[in-house]
C-alpha positions as CSV (number, residue, x, y, z in Angstrom):
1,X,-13.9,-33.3,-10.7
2,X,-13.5,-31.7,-14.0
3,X,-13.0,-28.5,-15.1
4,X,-15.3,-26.3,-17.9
5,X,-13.8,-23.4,-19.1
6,X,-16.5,-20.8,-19.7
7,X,-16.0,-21.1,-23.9
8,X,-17.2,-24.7,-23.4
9,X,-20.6,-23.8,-21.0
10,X,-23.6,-23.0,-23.3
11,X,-25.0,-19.6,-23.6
12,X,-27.2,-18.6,-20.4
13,X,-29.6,-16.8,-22.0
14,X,-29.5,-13.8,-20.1
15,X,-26.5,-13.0,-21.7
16,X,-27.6,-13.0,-25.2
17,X,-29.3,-9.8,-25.0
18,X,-26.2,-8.1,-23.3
19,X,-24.1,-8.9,-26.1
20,X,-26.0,-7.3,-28.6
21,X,-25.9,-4.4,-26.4
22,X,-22.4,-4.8,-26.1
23,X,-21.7,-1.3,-28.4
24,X,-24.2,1.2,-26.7
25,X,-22.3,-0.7,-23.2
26,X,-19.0,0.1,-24.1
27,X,-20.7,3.7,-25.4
28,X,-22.1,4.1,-21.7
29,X,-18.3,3.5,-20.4
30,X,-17.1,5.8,-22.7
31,X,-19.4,8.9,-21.5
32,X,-18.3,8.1,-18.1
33,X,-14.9,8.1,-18.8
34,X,-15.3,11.8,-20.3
35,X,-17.8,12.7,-17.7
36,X,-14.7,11.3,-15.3
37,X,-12.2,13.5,-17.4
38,X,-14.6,16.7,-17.2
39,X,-14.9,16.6,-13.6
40,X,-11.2,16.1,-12.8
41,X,-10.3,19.1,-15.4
42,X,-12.4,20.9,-13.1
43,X,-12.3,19.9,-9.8
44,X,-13.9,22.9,-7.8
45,X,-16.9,22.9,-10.1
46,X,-17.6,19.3,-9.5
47,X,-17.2,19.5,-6.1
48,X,-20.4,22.0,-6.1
49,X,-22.1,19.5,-8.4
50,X,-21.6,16.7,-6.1
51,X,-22.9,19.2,-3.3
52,X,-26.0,20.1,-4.9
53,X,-26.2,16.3,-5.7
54,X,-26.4,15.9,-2.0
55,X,-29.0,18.8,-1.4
56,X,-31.6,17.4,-4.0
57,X,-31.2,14.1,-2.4
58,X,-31.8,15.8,1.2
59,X,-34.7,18.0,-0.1
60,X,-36.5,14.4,-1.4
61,X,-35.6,12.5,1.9
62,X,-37.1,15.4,3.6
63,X,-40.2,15.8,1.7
64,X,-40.5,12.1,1.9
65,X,-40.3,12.3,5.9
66,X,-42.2,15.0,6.4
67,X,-45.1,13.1,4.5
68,X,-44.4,9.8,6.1
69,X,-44.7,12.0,9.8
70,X,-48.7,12.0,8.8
71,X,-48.9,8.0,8.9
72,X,-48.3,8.4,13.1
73,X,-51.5,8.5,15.2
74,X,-49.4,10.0,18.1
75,X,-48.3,13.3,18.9
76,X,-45.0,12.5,20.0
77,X,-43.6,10.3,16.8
78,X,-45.5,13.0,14.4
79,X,-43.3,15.6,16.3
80,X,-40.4,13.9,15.8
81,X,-40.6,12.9,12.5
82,X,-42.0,16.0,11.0
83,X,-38.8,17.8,12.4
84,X,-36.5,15.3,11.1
85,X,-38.3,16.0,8.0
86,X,-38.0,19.7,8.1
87,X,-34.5,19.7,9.1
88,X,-33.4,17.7,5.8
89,X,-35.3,20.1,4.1
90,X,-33.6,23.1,5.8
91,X,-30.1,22.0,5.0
92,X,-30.8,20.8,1.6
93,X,-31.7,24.5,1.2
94,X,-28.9,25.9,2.8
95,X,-26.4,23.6,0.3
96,X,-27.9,24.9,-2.3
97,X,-27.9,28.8,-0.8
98,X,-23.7,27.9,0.4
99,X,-21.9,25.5,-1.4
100,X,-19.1,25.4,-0.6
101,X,-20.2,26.0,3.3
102,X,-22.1,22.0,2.6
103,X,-19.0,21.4,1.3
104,X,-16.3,21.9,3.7
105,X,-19.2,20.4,5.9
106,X,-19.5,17.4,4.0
107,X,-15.6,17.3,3.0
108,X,-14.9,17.5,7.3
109,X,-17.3,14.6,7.7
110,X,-15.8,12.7,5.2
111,X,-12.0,13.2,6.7
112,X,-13.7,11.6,9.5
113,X,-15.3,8.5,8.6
114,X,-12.3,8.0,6.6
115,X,-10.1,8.1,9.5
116,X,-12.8,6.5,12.3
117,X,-12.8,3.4,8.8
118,X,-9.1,2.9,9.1
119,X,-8.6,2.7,12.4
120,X,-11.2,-0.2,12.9
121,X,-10.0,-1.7,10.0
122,X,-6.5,-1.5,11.7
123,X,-7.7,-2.7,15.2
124,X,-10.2,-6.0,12.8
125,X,-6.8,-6.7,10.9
126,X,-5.0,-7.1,14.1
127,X,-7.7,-9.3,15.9
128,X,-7.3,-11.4,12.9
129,X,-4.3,-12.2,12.7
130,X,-4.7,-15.7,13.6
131,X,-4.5,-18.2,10.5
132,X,-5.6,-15.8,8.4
133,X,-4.2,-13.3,5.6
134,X,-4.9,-10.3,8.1
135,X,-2.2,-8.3,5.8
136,X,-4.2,-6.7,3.4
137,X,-7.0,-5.6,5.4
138,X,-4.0,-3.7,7.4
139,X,-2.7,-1.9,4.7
140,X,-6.4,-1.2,3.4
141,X,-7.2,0.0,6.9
142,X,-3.6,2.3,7.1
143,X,-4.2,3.6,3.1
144,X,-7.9,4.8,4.4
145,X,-6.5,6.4,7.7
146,X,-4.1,8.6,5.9
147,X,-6.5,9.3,3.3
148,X,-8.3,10.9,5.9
149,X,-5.7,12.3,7.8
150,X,-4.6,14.2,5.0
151,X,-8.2,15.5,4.1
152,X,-8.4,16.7,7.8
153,X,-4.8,18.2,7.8
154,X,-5.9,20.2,4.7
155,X,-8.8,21.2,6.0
156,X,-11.1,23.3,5.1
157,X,-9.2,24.4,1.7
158,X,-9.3,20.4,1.0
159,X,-13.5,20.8,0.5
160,X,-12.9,22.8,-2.5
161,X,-11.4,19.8,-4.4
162,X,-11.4,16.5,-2.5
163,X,-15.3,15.7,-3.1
164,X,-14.7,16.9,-7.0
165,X,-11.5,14.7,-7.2
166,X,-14.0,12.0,-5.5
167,X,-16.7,12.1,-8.2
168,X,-14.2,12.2,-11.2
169,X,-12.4,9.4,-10.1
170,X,-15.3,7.1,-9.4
171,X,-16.8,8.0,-13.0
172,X,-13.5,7.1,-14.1
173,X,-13.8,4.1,-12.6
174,X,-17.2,3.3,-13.2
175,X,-16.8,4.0,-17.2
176,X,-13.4,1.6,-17.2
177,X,-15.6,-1.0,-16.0
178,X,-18.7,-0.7,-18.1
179,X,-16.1,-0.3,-21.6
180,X,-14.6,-4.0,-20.1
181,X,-17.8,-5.2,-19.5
182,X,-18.5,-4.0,-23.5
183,X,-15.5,-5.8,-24.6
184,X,-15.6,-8.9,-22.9
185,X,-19.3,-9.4,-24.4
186,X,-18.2,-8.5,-27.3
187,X,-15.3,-11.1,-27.2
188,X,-17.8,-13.8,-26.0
189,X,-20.0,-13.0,-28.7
């Protein structure tokens, strides 16, 4: 079996029109970044952009169930589906009339799932542990549960900055990756 290394393959051609897009890419990465930046100068006021985020979003899916409740012939499913539908709408408004009530709401539930995601991870490391490498899905699983534990121990003051922190970090992220991506085309080209 030989080897290729990827400078010997031939162009695929769907990357040829990537590379000469490599400069607005590497652009892209570089508004996230500062977007990233922004958001983590600012913490609380990100956090209430990530919460009216959610309220758009829950003001769509609840327009969008309320008009899919009309497809259903019976009572019974219209019922049910028109409230669903009315409910999203109700707390999409209420995010947007309290904030920072959706977001010690929203921070809580988070805190939560976080700790609910490490334990299981925990308890699926540990059923693992036969043959395979069972150690980093433990300290994934322990990392999440005392994210969360320390979300819910700072609880509620935590929802002023933890879903702000959230949203400039994964910009952050998101921006490093895209400005890599932009390089590495680049290199390649």
């Amino acid at each position: 079996m030989t080897t290729v290394s990827h400078a010997q393959m031939p162009d695929r051609p769907t990357d040829q029109p990537l590379r000469s897009k490599s400069g607005w890419i590497v652009a892209l990465g570089v508004v996230y970044v500062i977007a990233g930046l922004i958001a983590l100068s600012s913490v609380v006021f990100a956090t209430k952009v990530t919460v009216f985020v959610v309220g758009i979003m829950m003001l769509i899916a609840g327009i969008a169930e309320v008009i899919n409740s009309f497809q259903f012939k019976s009572w019974g499913k219209f019922l049910v589906w028109l409230l669903l539908g009315l409910l999203y709408i109700v707390a999409g408004l209420v995010t947007f009339e309290n904030p920072l009530l959706a977001a010690a709401i929203l921070t809580l539930l988070l805190g939560i799932a976080l700790v609910v995601s490490g334990v299981m991870r925990i308890i699926l490391a540990f059923s693992m542990r036969e043959g395979m490498s069972w150690t980093w899905v433990v300290l994934s699983g322990v990392v999440t549960l005392l994210l969360g534990l320390i979300i819910l121990a700072h609880w509620p003051v935590s929802s002023l900055f933890v879903l702000g922190v959230l949203l400039g970090v994964d910009l952050l992220i998101i921006g490093i990756g895209w400005i890599f991506v932009g390089f590495g085309l680049k290199s390649h080209a």
